[in-house]
N, C-alpha and C positions, 0 to 999 in steps of 0.2 A: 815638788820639793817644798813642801811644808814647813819644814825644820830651821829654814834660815829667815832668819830676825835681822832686822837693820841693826846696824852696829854703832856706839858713838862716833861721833866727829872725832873724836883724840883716838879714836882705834887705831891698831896699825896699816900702815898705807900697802900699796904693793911693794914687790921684793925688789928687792936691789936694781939697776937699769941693768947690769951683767948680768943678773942672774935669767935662767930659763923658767917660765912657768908654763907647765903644758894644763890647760882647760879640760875640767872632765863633769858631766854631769851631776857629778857625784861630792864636786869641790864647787858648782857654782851655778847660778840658774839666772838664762838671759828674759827680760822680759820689757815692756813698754811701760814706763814711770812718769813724772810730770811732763805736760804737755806732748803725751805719744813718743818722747824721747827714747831711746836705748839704755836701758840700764842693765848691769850687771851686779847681782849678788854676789859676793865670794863669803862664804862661810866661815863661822869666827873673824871677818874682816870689817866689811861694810858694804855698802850699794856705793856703785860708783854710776854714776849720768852722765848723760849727754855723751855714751860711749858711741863709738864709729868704728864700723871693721876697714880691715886692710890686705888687699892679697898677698903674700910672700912670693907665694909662682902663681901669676894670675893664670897663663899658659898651661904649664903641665898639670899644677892643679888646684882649680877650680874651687872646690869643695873641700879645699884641705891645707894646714896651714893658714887660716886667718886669724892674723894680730886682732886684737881687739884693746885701742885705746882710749883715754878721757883725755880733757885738757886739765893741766894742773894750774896752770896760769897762762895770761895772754902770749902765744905762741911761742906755747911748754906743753909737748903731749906727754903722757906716761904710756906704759904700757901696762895694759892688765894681766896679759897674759898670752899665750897662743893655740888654735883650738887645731888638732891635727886633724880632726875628721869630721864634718859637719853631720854626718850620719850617727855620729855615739849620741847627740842632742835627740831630744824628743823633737816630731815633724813643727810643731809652732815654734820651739826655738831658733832650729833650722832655715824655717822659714822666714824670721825675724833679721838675722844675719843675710840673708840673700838679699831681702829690700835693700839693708841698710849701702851692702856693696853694690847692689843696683844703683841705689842716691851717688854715690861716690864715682860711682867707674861708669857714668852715662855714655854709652858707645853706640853709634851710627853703625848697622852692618850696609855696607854695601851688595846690592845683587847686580848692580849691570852697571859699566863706564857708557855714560854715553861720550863724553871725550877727556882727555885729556893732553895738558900741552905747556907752554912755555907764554907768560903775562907778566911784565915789569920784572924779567929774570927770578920769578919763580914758577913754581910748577901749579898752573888750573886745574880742576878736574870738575866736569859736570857728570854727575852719578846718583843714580838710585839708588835709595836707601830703604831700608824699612822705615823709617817714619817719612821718605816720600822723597823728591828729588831736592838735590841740595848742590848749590857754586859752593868750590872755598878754593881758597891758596892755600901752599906750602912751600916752605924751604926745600932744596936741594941739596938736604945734608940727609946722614946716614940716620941719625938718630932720629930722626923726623919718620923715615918709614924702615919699624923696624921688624921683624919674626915674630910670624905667631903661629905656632906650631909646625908642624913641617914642612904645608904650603901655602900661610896664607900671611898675611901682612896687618901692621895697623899702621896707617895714617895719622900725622899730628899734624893739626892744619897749624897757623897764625894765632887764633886763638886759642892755642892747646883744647880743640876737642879734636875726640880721636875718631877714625873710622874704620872700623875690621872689613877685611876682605878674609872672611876664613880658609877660602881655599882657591889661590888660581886656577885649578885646574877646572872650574867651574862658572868661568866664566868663558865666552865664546871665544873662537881662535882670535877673531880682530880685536877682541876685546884685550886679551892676555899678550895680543903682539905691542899693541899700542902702550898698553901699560908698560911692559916691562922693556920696551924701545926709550920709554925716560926713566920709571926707575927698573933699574936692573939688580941691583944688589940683593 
């Protein structure tokens, strides 16, 4: 997409906080700008930096629905816009957006409990992950381990990192009784 020119500073900003703007390759082109950052062209508007994606349904879908916003000011995001299908983008676009919600949405899958149990009235768990084995605490509250997809869970330890278990059904009988004997929900 050739055609889009940076635009002045006094150009117009994005639309209204109410308004909807759906992202289409043909209104804007994502690409890497100062210091490998995220930017975003919008046509006849300007490059916006230092943009960051956001899931709307990280769950149902993945690849569809991400916000794409900048900061306007010290903790003031805008919004640029929302892309409905990461497939309408060319593959390095695509591909540009998945890093950046990679950077954002750092997630431990879990593949095996080795335990889990009850330490200073909250919930331990030691478990294998893909990046290898990991201790952490958590609260005993519902928000803390909540639905992802139809059988699998995410974990928010102490310090709000998350842990996916994408599918109980895939982890061993002791493994899935032990689990869901503390959290059940």
């Amino acid at each position: 997409m050739n055609d889009l020119q940076p635009i002045a500073e006094d150009a117009p900003g994005p639309p209204p906080p109410t308004h909807l703007r759906y992202l289409m390759p043909d209104l804007c082109r994502i690409h890497l700008g100062s210091y490998k950052a995220l930017h975003v062209t919008v046509k006849g508007e300007r490059i916006y930096g230092g943009v960051y994606a956001a899931y709307a349904f990280p769950v149902a879908h993945p690849d569809r629905y991400i916000s794409l916003l900048y900061a306007v000011e010290e903790d003031k995001d805008a919004e640029i816009g929302i892309i409905r299908d990461l497939k309408d983008f060319p593959e390095d676009q695509g591909r540009l957006v998945r890093e950046a919600l990679r950077r954002r949405y750092f997630i431990h899958t879990i593949t095996r409990i080795h335990q889990i149990g009850w330490k200073y009235g909250m919930v331990a768990l030691d478990v294998q992950t893909d990046k290898g084995r990991v201790d952490f605490m958590m609260r005993w509250q519902h928000h803390r381990a909540v639905n992802y997809g139809h059988r699998g869970k995410v974990l928010i330890d102490l310090n709000e990192n998350r842990y996916l278990i994408p599918d109980l059904d895939a982890l061993s009988p002791r493994e899935r009784n032990d689990f869901t004997r503390v959290i059940y929900w």
